[in-house]
C-alpha positions as CSV (number, residue, x, y, z in Angstrom):
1,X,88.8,101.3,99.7
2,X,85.6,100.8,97.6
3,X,84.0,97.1,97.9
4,X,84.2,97.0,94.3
5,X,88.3,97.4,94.4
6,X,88.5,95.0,97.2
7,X,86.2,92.4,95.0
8,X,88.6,93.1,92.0
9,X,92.0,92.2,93.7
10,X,90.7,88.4,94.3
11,X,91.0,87.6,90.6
12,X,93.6,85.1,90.3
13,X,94.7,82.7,87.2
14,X,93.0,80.0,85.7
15,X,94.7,77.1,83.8
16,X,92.2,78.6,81.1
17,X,94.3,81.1,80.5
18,X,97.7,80.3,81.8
19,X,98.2,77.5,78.7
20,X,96.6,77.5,75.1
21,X,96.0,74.2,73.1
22,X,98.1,73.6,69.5
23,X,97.9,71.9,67.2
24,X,102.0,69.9,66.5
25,X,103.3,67.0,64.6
26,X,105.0,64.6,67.1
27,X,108.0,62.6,65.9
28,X,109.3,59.5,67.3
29,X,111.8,57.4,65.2
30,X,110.0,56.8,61.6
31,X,106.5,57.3,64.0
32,X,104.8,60.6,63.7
33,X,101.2,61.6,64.6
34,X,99.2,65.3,64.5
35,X,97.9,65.9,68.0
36,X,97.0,68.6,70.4
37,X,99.7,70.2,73.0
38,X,99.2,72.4,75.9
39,X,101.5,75.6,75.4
40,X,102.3,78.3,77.8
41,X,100.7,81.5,77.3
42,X,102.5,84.6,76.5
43,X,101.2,88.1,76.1
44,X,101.7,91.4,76.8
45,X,100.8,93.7,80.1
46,X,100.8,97.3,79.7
47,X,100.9,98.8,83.1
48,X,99.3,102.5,83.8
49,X,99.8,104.3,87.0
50,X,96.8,106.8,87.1
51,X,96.7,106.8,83.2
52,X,100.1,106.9,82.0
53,X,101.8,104.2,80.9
54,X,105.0,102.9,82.6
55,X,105.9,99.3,81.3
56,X,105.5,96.3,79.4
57,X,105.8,93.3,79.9
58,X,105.2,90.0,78.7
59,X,103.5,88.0,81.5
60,X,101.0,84.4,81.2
61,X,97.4,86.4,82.0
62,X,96.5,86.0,85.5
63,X,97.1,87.6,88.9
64,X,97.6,90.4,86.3
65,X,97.0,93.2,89.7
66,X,99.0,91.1,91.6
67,X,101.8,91.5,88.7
68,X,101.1,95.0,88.8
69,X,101.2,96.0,92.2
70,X,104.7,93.6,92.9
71,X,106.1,95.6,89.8
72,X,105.2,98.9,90.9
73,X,106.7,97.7,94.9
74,X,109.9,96.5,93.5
75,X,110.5,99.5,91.8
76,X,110.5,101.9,94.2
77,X,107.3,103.4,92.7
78,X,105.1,102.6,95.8
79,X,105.8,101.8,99.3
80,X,102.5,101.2,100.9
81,X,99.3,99.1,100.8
82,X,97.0,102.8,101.5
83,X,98.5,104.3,98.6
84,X,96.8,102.3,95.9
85,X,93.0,102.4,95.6
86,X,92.2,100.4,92.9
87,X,93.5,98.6,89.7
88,X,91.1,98.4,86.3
89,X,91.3,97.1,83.5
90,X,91.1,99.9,80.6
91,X,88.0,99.3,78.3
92,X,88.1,98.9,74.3
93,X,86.3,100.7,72.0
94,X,83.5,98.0,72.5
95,X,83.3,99.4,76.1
96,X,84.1,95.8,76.5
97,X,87.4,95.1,79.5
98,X,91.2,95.3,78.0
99,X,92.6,93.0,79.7
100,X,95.9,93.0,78.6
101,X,95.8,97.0,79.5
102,X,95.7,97.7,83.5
103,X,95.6,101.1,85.4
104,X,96.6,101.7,88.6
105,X,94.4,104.3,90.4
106,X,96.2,106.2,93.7
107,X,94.3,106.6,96.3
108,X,93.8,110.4,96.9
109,X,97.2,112.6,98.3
110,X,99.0,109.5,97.1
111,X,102.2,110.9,95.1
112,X,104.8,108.8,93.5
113,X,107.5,109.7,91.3
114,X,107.3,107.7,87.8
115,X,111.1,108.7,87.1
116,X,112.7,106.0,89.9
117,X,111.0,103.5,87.8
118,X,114.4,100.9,87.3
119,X,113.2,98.2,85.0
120,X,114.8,99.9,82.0
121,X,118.7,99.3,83.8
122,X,118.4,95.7,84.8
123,X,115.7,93.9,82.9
124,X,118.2,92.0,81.0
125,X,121.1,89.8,82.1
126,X,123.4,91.2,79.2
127,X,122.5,95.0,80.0
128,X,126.3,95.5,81.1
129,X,125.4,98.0,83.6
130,X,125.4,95.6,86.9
131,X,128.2,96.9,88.5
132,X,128.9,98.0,92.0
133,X,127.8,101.4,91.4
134,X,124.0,100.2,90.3
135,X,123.9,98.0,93.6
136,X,124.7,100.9,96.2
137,X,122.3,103.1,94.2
138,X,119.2,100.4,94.5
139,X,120.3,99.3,97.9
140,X,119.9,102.9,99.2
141,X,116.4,102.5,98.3
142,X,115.9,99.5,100.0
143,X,117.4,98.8,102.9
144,X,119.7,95.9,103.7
145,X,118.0,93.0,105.7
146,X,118.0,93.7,109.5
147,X,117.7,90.0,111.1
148,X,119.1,87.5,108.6
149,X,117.7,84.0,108.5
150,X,119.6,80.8,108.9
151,X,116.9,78.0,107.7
152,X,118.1,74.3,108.5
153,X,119.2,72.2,105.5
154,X,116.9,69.9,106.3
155,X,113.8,72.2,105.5
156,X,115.2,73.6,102.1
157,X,116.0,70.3,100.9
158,X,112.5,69.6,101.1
159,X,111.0,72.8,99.0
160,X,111.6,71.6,95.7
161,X,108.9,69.0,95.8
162,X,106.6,70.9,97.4
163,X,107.0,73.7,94.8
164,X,106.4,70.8,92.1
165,X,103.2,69.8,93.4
166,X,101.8,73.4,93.3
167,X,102.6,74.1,89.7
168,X,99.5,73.2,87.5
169,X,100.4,75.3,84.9
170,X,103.8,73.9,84.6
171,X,102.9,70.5,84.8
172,X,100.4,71.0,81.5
173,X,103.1,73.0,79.9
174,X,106.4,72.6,81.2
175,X,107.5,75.7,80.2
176,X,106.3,78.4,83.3
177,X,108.6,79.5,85.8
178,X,107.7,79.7,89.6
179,X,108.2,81.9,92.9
180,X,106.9,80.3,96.0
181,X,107.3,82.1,99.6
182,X,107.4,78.9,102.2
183,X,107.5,79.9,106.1
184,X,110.5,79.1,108.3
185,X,109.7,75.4,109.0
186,X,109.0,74.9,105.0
187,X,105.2,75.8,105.1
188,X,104.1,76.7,101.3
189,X,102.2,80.2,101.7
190,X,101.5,81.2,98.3
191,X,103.1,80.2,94.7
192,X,102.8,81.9,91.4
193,X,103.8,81.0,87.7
194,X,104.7,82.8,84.3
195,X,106.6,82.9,81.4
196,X,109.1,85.0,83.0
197,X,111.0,84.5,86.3
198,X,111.1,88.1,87.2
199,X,106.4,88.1,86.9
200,X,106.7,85.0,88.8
201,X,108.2,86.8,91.5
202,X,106.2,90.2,91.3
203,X,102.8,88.3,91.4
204,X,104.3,86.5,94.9
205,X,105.1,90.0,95.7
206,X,101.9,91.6,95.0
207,X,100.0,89.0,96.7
208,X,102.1,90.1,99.7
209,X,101.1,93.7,99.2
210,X,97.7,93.4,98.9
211,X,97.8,90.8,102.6
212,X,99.2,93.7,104.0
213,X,102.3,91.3,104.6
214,X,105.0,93.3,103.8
215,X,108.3,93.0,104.8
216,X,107.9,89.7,104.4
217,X,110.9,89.2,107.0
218,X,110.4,85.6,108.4
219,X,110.0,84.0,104.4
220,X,112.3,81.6,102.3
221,X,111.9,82.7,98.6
222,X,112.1,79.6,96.2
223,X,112.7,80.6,92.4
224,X,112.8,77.9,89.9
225,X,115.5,79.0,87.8
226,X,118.2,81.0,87.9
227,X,119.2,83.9,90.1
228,X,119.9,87.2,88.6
229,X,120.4,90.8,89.9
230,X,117.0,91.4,89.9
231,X,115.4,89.3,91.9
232,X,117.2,89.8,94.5
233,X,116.5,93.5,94.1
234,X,112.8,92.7,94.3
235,X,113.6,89.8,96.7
236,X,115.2,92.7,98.8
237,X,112.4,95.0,97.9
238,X,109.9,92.8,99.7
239,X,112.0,92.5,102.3
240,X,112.8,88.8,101.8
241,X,115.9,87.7,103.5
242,X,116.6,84.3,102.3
243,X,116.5,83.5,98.5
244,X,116.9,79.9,97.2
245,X,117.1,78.9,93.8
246,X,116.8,75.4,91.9
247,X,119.4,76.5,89.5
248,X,122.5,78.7,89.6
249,X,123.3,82.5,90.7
250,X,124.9,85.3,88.7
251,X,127.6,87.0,89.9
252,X,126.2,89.9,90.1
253,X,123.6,88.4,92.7
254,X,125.7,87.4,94.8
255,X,127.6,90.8,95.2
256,X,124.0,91.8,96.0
257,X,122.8,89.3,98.2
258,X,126.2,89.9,100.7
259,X,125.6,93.7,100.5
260,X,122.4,93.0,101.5
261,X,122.6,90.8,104.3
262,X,120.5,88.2,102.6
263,X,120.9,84.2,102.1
264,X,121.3,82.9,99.1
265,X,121.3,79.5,97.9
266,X,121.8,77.6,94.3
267,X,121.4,74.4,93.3
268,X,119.6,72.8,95.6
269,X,119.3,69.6,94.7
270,X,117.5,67.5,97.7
271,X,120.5,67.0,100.1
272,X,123.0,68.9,98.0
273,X,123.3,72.5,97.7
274,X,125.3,76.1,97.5
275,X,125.5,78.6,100.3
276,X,126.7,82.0,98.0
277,X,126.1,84.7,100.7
278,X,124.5,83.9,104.6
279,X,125.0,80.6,106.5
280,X,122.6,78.0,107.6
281,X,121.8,76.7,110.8
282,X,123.6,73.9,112.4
């Protein structure tokens, strides 16, 4: 890869442009004062694969290629660290950077087929089409977790603060999600925020791909809200074999998560917390 492509990939997010400052009327009781709050930023992110468009989403700017590359993983669309050369941002009339535009460029011989893209099925909790036939079709394209983990209670009770710590943008704003990969004896390795859980996720993903990490078979995936189908399809994607969330799983995950072989864990609240698929140790 060119130096410039390999310069590109180290842009990451800045508090800057994670969070925006408003202007609100703050009520107490009869008290009220006008002051300035720190939002969560939300924009749109439309991905290009060589060009053509593909998805998109509404993301907090930053680790934008990370987003991109995790999304493009987790969907089947590519499989390897080689087959992506570079990601740019598109340029506006002003020949000035779009950066709410982002291409992906193949590396040359690189071939991919835009049609397995999935987002479109299960982007949404209340798609109605998570049934038992849309798990065997994703999970013969990515295959079930070959040595399952069995984490001590002990470490996962001690994520949650950890994660906390780590979240800048959520402690400005309160209103970011998070997906932080910690290593089997509770080690933080990397933690990324948005405004959606599933970006969260593909940015921990992406910053996976681009280490040259992948499968990421000895990690503990902490999400901070709920578990749906799809992260545990991308969870899975990545090769992730433990998944534990702050808040509850849906049903449909945990059908996925036991065909898949992986752990999954809700609620975990310090010493309490649900086993839905996989055991721990001990």
């Amino acid at each position: 890869m060119a130096e410039a492509g390999r310069m590109g990939f180290a842009a990451g997010m800045s508090l800057s442009k994670a969070t925006r400052t408003v202007s609100i009327a703050r009520h107490e009781g009869a008290a009220a004062e006008v002051r300035d709050d720190a939002i969560a930023a939300e924009e749109p992110l439309e991905i290009r694969v060589g060009g053509h468009s593909v998805a998109v989403v509404m993301r907090t700017p930053g680790h934008d290629r990370e987003l991109a590359a995790g999304f493009l993983l987790t969907e089947g669309i590519v499989r390897r660290r080689e087959e992506v050369y570079d990601l740019k941002y598109c340029r506006d009339d002003g020949g000035q950077p779009e950066e709410n535009i982002l291409d992906v460029v193949l590396a040359p011989g690189a071939k991919v087929d835009l049609a397995r893209l999935t987002r479109h099925v299960f982007t949404s909790s209340s798609c109605g089409v998570c049934s038992k036939a849309t798990i065997a079709a994703v999970q013969a394209q990515f295959p079930p977790i070959a040595q399952p983990v069995h984490p001590r209670r002990e470490v996962l009770a001690a994520l949650p603060d950890r994660l906390r710590t780590a979240q800048a943008a959520f402690a400005l704003t309160g209103g970011l999600h998070a997906s932080a990969l910690f290593g089997p004896a509770g080690d933080l390795q990397v933690v990324r925020e948005d405004v959606g859980r599933h970006n969260a996720l593909d940015k921990v993903v992406g910053h996976a791909f681009f280490a040259e990490r992948l499968p990421l078979a000895d990690s503990v995936l902490l999400v901070s809200g709920r578990v749906s189908f799809e992260i545990m399809q991308k969870a899975l994607a990545a090769g992730i074999p433990a998944v534990v969330a702050i808040s509850a799983p849906t049903s449909a995950a945990v059908e996925f998560a036991r065909a898949g072989g992986q752990l999954l864990v809700g609620f975990l609240r310090g010493e309490r917390m649900n086993v839905y698929a996989g055991t721990l140790a001990g």
